[in-house]
N, C-alpha and C positions, 0 to 999 in steps of 0.2 A: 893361386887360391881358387882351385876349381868350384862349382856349384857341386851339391851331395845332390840332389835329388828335389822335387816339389813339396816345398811344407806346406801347401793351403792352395783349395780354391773356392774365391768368393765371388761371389754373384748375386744380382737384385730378384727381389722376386714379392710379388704382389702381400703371399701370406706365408713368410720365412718359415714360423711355427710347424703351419699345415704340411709345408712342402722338405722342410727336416725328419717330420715326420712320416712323409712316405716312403723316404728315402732310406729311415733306420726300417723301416715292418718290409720293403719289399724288394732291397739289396742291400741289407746291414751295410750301411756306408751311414757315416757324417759321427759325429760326437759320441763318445761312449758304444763305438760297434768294435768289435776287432776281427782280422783275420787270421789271427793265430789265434788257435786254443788255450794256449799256455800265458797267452800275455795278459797281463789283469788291467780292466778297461779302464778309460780314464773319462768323464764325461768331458770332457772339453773335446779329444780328439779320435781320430780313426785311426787307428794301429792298422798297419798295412803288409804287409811281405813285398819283402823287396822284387822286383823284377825290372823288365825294359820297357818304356815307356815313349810313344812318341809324342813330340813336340815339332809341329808343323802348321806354320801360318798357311791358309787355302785365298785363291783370289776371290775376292771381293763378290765376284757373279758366277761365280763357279756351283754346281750344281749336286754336289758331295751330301750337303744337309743346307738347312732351310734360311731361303735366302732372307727373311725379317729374322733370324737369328746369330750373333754376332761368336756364336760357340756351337762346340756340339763335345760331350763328354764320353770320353772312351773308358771301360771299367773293363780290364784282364780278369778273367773267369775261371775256374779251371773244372767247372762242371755246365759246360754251357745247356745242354739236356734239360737238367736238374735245374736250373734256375728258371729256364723259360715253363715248363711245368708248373716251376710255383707259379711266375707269371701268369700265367694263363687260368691257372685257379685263380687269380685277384682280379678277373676278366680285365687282364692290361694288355693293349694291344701291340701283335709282336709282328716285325716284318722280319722276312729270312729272304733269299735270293740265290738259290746256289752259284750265281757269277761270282759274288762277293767271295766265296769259299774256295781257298788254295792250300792242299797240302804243305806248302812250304813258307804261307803265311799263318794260316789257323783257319776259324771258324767265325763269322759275325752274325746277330743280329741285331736290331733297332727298337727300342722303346722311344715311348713321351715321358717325359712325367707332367703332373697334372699343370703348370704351367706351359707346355707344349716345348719347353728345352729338348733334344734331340740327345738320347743316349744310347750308344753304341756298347756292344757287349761283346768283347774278345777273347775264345780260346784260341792261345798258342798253339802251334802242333806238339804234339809230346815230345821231349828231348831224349 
């Protein structure tokens, strides 16, 4: 009785409202967003396209993302260009690194969102 995949991620957050709401206006992600065009939205959830996904606990003092933060969120992109443009128009501030970037991984960069959670933004390399 394998696991399908991740249904939910929940986490606390000072003003849930404000911070769902950033999340729908400035990466269509959380309630009523989709990533298909075709799917018709549901407001309860985020209709998503399937892909690969990692799941990896990091150590404790490990120096990856922020060590008063017991998470950091990775969201599969497939215009990464295009999104940090918008980003940068909603003057959201973006880290890039070309270390972090491997043709045979993909592409990264780093957002906050306004509670200061650490969100990672990942293109694959093209298949």
């Amino acid at each position: 009785m394998p696991v399908l995949g991740m249904g939910g991620l929940f986490f606390r957050a000072r003003n849930p409202t404000a911070l769902a709401d950033w999340y729908r206006a400035h990466l269509n992600v959380g309630g009523g967003c989709t990533a298909d065009p075709d799917a018709k939205a549901n407001e309860w959830v985020w209709q998503t396209l399937g892909g690969p996904m990692v799941f990896a606990p990091f150590k404790a003092d490990g120096d990856y993302f922020a060590a008063d933060k017991a998470f950091m969120i990775n969201f599969r992109v497939s215009d990464l260009d295009g999104l940090l443009a918008h980003l940068r128009a909603a003057d959201i501030a973006i880290i890039t690194k070309p270390e972090w970037d491997d043709p045979t991984v993909g592409r990264f960069a780093r957002i906050h969102d306004p509670e200061g959670n650490g969100i990672e933004l990942w293109e694959p390399p093209a298949t």
